[in-house]
C-alpha positions in Angstrom: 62.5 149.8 -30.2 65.4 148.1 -28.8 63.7 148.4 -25.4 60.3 146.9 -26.6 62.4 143.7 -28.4 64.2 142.9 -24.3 60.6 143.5 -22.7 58.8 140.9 -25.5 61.8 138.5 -24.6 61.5 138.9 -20.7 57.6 138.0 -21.4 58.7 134.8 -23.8 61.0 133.8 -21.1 58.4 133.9 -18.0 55.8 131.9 -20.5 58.2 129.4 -21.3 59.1 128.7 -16.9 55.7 128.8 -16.5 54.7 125.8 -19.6 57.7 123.8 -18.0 56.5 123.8 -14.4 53.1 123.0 -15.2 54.4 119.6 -17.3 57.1 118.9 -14.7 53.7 119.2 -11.9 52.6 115.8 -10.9 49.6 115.0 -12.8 46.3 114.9 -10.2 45.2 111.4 -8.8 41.9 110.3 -9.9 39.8 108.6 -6.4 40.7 105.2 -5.7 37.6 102.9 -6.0 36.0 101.7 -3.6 37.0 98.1 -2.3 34.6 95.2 -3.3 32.6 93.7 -0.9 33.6 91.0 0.9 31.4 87.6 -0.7 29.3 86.2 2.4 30.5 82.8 3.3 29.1 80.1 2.1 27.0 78.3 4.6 27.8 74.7 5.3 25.8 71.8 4.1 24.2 69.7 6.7 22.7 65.9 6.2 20.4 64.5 9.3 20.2 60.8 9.4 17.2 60.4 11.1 16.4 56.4 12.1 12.5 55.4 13.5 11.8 52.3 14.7 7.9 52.4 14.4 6.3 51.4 11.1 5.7 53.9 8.6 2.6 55.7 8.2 2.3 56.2 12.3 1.7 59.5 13.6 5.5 59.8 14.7 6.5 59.0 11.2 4.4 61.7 9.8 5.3 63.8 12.3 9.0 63.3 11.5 8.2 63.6 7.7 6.7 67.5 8.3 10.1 67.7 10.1 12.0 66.9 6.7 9.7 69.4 4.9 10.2 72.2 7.3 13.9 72.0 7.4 14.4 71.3 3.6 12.4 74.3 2.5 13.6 76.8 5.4 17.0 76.0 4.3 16.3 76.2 0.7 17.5 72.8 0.5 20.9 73.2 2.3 19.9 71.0 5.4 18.4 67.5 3.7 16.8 64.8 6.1 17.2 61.1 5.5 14.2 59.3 7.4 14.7 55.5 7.8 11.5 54.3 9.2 10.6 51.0 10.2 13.7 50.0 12.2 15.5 50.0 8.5 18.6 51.0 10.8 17.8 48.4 13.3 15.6 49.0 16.9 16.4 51.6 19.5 19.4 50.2 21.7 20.5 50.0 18.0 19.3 53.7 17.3 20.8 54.4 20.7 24.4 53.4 19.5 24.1 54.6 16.1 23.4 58.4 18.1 26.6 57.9 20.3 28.8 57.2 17.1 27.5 59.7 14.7 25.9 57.3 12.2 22.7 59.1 12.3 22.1 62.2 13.7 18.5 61.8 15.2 15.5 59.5 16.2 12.7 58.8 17.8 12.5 56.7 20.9 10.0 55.2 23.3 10.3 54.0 27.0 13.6 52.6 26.2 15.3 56.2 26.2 15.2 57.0 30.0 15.3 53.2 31.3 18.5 52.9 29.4 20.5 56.1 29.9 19.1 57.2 33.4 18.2 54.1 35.0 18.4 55.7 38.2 16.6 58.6 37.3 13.6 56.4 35.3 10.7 57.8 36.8 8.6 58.8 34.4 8.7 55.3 32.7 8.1 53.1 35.1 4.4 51.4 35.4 1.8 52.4 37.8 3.4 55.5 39.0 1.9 58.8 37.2 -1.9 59.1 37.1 -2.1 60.7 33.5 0.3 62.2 30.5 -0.2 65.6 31.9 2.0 64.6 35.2 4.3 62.9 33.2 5.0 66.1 30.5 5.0 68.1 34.3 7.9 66.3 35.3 9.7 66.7 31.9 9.6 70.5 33.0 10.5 70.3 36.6 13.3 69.2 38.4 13.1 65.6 37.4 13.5 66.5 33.6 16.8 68.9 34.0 17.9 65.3 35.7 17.1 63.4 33.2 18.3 65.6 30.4 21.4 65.3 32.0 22.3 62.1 32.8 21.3 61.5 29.0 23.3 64.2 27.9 25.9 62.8 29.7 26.4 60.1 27.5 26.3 61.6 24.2 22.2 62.4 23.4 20.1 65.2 24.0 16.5 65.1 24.2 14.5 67.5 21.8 11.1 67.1 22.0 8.6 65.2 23.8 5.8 63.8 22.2 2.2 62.4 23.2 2.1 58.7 22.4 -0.5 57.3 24.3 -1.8 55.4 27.2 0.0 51.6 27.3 -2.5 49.1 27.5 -2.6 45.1 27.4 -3.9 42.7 24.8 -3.7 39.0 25.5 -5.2 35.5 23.7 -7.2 35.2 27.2 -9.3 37.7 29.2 -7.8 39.8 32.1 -10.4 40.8 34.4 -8.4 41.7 37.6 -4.8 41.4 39.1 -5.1 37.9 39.6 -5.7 36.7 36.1 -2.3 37.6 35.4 -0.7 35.0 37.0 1.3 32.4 35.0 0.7 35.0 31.9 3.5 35.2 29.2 3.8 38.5 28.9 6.1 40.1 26.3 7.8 42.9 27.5 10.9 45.6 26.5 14.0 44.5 27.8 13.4 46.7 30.9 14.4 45.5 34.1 12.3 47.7 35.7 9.4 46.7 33.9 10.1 43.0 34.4 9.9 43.9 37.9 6.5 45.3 38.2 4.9 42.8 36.3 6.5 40.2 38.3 4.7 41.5 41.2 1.7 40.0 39.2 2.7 36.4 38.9 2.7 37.2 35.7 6.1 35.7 33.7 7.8 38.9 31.7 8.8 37.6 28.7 11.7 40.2 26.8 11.3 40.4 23.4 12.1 42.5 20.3 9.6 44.5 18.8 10.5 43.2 15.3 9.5 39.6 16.6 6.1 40.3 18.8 3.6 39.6 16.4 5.5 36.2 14.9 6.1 35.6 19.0 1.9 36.0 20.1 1.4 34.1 17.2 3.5 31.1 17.7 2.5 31.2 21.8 5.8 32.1 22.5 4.1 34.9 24.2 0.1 34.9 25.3 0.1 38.9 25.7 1.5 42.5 25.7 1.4 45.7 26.3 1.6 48.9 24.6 -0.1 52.0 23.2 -3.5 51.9 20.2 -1.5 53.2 17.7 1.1 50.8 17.7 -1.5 47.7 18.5 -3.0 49.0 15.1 0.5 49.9 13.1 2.1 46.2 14.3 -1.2 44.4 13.1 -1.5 42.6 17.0 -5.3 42.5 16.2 -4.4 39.5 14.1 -3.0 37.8 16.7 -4.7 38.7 19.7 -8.3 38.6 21.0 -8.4 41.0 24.0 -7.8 44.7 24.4 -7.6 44.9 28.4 -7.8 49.0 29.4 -4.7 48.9 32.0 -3.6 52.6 31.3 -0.2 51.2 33.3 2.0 54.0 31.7 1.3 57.1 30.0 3.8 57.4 27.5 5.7 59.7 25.5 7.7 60.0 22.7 11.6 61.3 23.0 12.6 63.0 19.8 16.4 62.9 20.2 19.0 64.0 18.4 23.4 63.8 18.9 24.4 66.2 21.2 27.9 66.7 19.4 26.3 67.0 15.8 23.8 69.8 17.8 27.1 71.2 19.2 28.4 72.0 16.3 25.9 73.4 14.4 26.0 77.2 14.1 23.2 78.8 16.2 20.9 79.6 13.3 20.6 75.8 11.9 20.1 74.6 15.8 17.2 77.0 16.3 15.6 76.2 12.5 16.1 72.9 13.5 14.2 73.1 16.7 11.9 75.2 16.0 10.8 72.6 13.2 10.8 70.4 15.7 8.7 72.4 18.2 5.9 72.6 15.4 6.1 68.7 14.4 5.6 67.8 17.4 2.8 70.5 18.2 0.8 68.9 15.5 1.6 65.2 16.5 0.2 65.3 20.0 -3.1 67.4 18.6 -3.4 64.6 16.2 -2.8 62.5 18.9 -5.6 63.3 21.1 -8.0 63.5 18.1 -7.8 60.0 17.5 -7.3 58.2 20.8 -11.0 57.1 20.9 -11.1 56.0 17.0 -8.2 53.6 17.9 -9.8 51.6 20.2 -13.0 51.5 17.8 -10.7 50.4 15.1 -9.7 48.1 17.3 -13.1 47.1 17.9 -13.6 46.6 14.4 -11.1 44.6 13.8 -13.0 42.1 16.4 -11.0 42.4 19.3 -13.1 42.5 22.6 -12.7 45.6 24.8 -12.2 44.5 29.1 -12.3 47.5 31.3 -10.6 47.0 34.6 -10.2 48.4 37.8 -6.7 50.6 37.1 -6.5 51.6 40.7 -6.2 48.2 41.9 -3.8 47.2 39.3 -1.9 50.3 41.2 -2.3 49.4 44.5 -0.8 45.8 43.9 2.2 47.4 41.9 3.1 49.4 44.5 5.5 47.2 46.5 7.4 46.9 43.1 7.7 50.4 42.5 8.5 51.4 45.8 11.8 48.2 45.4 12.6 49.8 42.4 12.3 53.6 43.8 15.5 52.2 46.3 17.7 52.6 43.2 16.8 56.2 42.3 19.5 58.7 42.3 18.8 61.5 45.5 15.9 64.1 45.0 14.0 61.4 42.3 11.4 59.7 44.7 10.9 63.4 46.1 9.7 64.5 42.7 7.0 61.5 42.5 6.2 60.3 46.0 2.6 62.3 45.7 2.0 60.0 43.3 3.2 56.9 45.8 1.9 57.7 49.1 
């Protein structure tokens, strides 16, 4: 009996060990959770000032107004567009300026572009040189466009797009007919030197002006003619003021979408291809437009009662070529080599 009491309190004593270690045990550690993701960082705002000189309601305007759309809703409305037509922000040396300090971020220029920033590169704006647009957008793409894309880079722009604009052509308050009935002719012109030059192989008296002031200018006889595509004949109301539409096809112009090359800089690399790529397809659809209604310009124009005057262009060529050929002399190395098919 006495045995059976010591062997119960042997088995008491092992219970009781056994209950303390188990609540002197650490207790087991439940799975840490799993960290929360990271938030993905917010991407940054961006505002494009975007200044035109042209009137509204041209095919560049509307051109840059599918631009606005395409960004804005890409973006979902974190890339907004800010279009000041109408030279609202003043004309394109202005424009030009405005790019170089960061007071807008883009625009749309005309000859003024390449005359200005690559004078000695200018090739593809100079009068009388390439025989249609197709040879001027060929350049663009060659050897002559890296050059120009860099001297213009150079000073703070980079050229984006390149848009058909249209043939440049005369009007005047008398009839041309040939060469020779452009002497003594006040002819307003872009502050070009190089333009100013061709036409002075004429006789005829270049005669700078501002584009804001043409139509007040031709109607005051300040100036008897000018020069520039249908489109902006018909968007500048020169009709009113002029009685002849003389068929020169002097320049084949383009269109230089441009924006700030230090604004592009710094944009990450998704905005700058969203950004271009809207481009790309506003400008696609401006040059098809484009060509679609070159012919019901000049019957507008018609219309409106001005007389049509065909002449012969490669005459007009042949006499400018002396000109061109002076002006060629100031062309950086490797230029003239990329046009003199065109000049021999």
């Amino acid at each position: 009996m006495k045995n059976t009491r010591k062997f119960i309190g042997v088995v008491l004593a092992v219970l009781m060990v056994v209950v303390l270690l188990a609540s002197c045990a650490p207790a087991a550690q439940a799975p840490a959770p799993a960290p929360a993701p990271a938030p993905a960082p917010e991407l940054e705002e961006v505002e494009i000032t975007f200044a035109i000189h042209t009137a509204p309601g041209t095919i560049e305007n509307k051109a840059a107004e599918m631009f606005k759309e395409k960004v804005e809703t890409q973006s979902d409305g974190r890339i907004t567009v800010e279009i000041f037509a109408g030279a609202t922000l003043g004309g394109e040396r202005d424009n030009i300026e405005q790019l170089k300090t960061g007071v807008v971020q883009m625009s749309i220029f005309g000859d003024v572009l390449p005359n200005l920033l690559a004078p000695d590169r200018n090739a593809t704006v100079v009068p009388f040189i390439f025989p249609d647009v197709d040879s001027v957008f060929a350049a663009w793409d060659g050897k002559l466009g890296d050059m120009l894309r860099e001297s213009i880079e150079g000073q703070g722009l980079k050229v984006l797009g390149l848009q058909l604009r249209g043939t440049r052509n005369m009007t005047s308050n008398r009839p041309i007919n040939s060469p020779e009935d452009l002497q003594g002719l006040k002819l307003r012109v872009p502050e070009i030197p190089a333009w100013i030059r061709v036409w002075s192989e004429f006789g005829a008296l270049p005669t700078p002006i501002a584009w804001a002031e043409v139509y007040s200018a031709l109607q005051l006889g300040v100036a008897d003619a000018q020069e520039n595509p249908y489109g902006t004949i018909i968007s500048g109301k020169l009709y009113e003021v002029q009685d002849y539409l003389i068929n020169t096809q002097h320049l084949h112009a383009i269109f230089h979408w441009t924006g700030s090359k230090e604004f592009f800089d710094e944009l990450s690399p998704e905005d700058r291809e969203l950004i271009v790529t809207a481009i790309d397809e506003s400008v696609e659809w401006a040059n098809q437009e484009t060509k679609a209604t070159l012919a019901d310009m000049m019957q507008q124009l018609k219309d409106k009662g001005m007389e049509v005057i065909e002449v012969d262009t490669a005459e007009f060529r042949r006499l400018a070529l002396p000109a061109v050929q002076e002006i060629a002399k100031g062309w950086a190395p490797g230029v003239y080599e990329e046009v003199k098919g065109f000049l021999e």
